[in-house]
C-alpha positions in Angstrom: 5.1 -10.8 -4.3 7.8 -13.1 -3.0 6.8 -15.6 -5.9 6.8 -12.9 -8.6 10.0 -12.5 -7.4 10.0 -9.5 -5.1 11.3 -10.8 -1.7 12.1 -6.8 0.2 8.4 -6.3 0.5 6.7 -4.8 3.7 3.2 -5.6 4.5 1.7 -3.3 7.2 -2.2 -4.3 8.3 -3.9 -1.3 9.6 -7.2 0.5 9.2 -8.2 3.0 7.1 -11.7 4.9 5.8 -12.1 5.6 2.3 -14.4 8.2 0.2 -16.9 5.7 -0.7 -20.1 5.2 1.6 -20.4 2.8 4.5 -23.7 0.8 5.4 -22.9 1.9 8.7 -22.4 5.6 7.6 -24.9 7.8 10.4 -25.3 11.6 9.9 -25.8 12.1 13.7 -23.9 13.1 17.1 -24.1 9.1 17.3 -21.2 8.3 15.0 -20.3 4.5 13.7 -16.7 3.6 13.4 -16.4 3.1 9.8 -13.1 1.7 9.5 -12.0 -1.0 7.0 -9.4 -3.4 7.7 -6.6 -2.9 5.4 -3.4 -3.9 4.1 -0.2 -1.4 3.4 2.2 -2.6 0.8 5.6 -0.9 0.4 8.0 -2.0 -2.3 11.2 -0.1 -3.4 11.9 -1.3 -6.6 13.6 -0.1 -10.5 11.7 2.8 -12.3 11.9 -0.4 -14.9 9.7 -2.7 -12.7 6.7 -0.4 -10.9 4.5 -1.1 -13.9 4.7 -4.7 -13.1 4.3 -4.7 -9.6 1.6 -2.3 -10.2 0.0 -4.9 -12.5 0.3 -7.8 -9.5 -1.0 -5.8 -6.8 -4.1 -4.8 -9.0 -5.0 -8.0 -10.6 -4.4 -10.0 -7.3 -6.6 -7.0 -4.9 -9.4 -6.3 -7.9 -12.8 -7.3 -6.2 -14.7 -4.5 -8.5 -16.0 -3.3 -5.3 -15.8 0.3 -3.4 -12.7 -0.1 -1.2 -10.3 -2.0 -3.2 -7.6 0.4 -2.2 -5.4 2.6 -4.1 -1.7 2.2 -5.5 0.8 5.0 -4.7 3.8 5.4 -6.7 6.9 8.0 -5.0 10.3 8.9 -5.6 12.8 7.5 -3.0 15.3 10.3 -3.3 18.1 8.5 -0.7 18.4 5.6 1.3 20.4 5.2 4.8 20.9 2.5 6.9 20.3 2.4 10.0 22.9 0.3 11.5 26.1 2.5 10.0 24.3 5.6 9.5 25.3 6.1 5.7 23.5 6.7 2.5 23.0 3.6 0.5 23.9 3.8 -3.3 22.4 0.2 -3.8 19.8 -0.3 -6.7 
């Protein structure tokens, strides 16, 4: 992202389990952890730009396989920093 020019972004790695079916999938009292290692990505950006940065993330993550994640797209309604405790009116 930094070298399509989108330096504030945060990259969280966590786990998650997804809808599709793991090989490790049981369907007793014996239960496998299914858990995929995955990556968060948050990005505030422009209304003007999430269809680019939605193009990036998908052509750069696009395996064609079950689990290739899933793109989120929200409304930030306000901003505050943290340091001075005021609402940020920066783009």
């Amino acid at each position: 992202m930094l070298q399509a020019g989108y330096p504030n972004t945060t990259v969280s790695l966590a786990e998650g389990t997804g809808s599709f079916k793991s090989e490790e999938t049981t369907l007793s009292t014996h239960f496998s952890i299914t858990n995929s290692k995955v990556a968060k990505i948050e990005i505030v950006c422009n209304d003007s730009e999430v269809d680019k940065i939605v193009s990036i993330i998908s052509d750069k993550a696009r395996t064609g396989n079950p689990g290739d994640g899933i793109i989120y797209v929200s409304e930030i309604q306000n901003v505050y920093k943290v340091r001075t405790g005021l609402e940020s009116k920066e783009d």
